[in-house]
N, C-alpha and C positions, 0 to 999 in steps of 0.2 A: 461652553458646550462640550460636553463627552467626545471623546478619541475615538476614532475606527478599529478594528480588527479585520485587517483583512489576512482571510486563508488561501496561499498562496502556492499552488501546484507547483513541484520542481522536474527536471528532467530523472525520467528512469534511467536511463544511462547514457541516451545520446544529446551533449550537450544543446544541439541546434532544437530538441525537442522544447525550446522556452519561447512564450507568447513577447512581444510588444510591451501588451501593457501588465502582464507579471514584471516586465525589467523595470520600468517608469514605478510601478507600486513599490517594487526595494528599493529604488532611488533616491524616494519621495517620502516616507515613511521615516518617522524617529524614529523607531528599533524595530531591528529585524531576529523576533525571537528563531532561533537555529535545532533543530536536536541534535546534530552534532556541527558543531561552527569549525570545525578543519575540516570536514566535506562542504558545507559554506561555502568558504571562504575559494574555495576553487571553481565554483561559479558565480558567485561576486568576481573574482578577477578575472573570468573568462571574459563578463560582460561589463569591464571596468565601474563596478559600480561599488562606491566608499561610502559603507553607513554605522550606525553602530550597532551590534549581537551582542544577543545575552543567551545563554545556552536556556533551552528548555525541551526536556527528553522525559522516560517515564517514570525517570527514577528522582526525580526533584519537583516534576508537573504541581501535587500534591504540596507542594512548599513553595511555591513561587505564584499561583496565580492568583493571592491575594494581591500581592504589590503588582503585578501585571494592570489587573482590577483597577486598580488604586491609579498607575498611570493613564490607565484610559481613561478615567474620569477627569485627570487634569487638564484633558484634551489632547492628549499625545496619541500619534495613529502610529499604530505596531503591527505588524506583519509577520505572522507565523507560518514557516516553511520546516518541511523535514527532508529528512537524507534524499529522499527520492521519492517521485508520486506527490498524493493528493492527501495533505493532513488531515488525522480523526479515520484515514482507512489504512488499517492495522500500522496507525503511527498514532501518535500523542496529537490532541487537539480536541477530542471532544469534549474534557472534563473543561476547559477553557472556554468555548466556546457556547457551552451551555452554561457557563458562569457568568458571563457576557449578557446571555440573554435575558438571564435572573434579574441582571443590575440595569437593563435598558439601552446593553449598550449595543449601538449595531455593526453586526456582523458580513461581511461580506467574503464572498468565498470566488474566489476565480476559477474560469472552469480548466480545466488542463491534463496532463498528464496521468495516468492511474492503468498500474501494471495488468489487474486481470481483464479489462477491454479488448485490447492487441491480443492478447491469448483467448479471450473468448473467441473472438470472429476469424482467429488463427485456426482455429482445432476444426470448425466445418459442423459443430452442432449445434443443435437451433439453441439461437442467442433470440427467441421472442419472449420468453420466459425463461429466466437463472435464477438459481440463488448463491450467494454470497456466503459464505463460509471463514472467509481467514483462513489466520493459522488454528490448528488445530490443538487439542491441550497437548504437550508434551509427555504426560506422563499420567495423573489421575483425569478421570473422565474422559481419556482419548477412545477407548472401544466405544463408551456408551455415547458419544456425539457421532462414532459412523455408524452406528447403529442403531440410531433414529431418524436416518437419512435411507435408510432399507428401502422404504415405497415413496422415496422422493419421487417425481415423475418430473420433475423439472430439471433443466442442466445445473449442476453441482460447480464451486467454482472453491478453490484451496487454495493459497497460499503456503511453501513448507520450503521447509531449509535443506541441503543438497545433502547432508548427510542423514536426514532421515524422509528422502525421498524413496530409496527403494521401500523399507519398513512401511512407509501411508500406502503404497501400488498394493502392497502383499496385506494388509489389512481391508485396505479394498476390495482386493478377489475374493476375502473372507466372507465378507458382507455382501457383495454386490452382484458377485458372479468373475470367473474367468472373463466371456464373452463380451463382457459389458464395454464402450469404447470409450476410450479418452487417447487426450491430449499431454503432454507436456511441452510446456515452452519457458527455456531456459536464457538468462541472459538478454532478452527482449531489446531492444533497437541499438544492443552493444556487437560489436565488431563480429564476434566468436556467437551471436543469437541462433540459439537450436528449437526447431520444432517438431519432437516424435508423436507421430498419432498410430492407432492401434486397438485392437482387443487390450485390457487389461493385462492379462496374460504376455503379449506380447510385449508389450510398453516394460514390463516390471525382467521377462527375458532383455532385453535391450541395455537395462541401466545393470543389474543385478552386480557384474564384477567390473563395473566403471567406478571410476573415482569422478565424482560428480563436483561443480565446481558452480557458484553463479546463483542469483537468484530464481526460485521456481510458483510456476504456477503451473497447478493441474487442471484440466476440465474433464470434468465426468458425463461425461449419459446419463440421463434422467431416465427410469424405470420405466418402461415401453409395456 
């Protein structure tokens, strides 16, 4: 019989954020693929748990889930985890996992952890309708992805990295308006976790001559 895949939610940053049976699934499981196995490995030994990792991140995903593939069918059950959060969201795992399902094998995904939840319901706007977003392109196609979000009328949800936080605020006021509200929440269930809410305008005053530091997530207002 075929090996399992199980995707396996890790803490955002506060260790004690890990389930029961996520600890028993890395336990239990022949390899535990990693995207980076030195962040691993520091909760494998928070939660004394000795198994064997094989790195799989996005720059080798592409070269390895053949033989992944190849062990599942032997019967081996593998357990794919990333740095932090919920794999295949803006981490490595989907190209795997829909590899998986191509060849029959089954997939099982745990539910847990995932950074823009806590900041959605953090920021105080309506979380009955979102959309999802990630990161945003870096450099080609970044105007033209906030700018088919112009009459979004749903809550907006980002992902971005703390050095070009204030740049996504000041692209936003372009497109969206001054007025428009959001959220920032930085750092989320780590020691230092910040949450600025605001006008646009105001949020992007706030951060402008900080040295910003931490993982981020933004929630926008949806078009009223």
């Amino acid at each position: 019989m075929f090996g399992k895949l199980y995707i396996v939610p890790t803490p955002i940053g506060n260790l004690e954020d890990f389930t029961f049976r996520a600890k028993r699934i890395l336990s239990e499981v022949d390899l535990i693929l990693a995207e980076d196995t030195r962040k691993t490995v520091i909760l494998l030994k928070h939660y004394n748990i000795v198994n064997k990792m094989q790195s799989h991140h996005l720059h080798n995903e592409h070269k390895t889930i053949i033989d992944i593939v190849e062990k599942l069918k032997e019967g081996l059950n593998i357990a794919l985890v990333s740095d932090a959060g919920t794999p295949a969201i803006s981490d490595p795992g989907f190209l795997l996992s829909r590899e998986c399902i191509k060849n029959d094998i089954n997939v099982e995904t745990l539910p847990g952890a995932v950074a823009f939840i806590p900041a959605l319901v953090n920021s105080g706007l309506p979380s009955d309708r979102f959309c999802f977003e990630g990161f945003l392109p870096q450099k080609k196609g970044r105007q033209k992805s906030i700018q088919r979000l112009e009459n979004e009328d749903r809550t907006m949800i980002f992902y971005e990295s703390p050095h070009r936080l204030v740049k996504a605020l000041e692209q936003f006021i372009a497109v969206f308006g001054s007025e428009r509200k959001v959220s920032v929440s930085r750092e989320l269930t780590k020691i230092f976790e910040e949450n600025i809410r605001g006008t646009l305008q105001e949020v992007f005053d706030f951060y402008k001559d900080k040295k910003i530091k931490g993982e981020i997530v933004i929630v926008v207002e949806g078009k009223n």
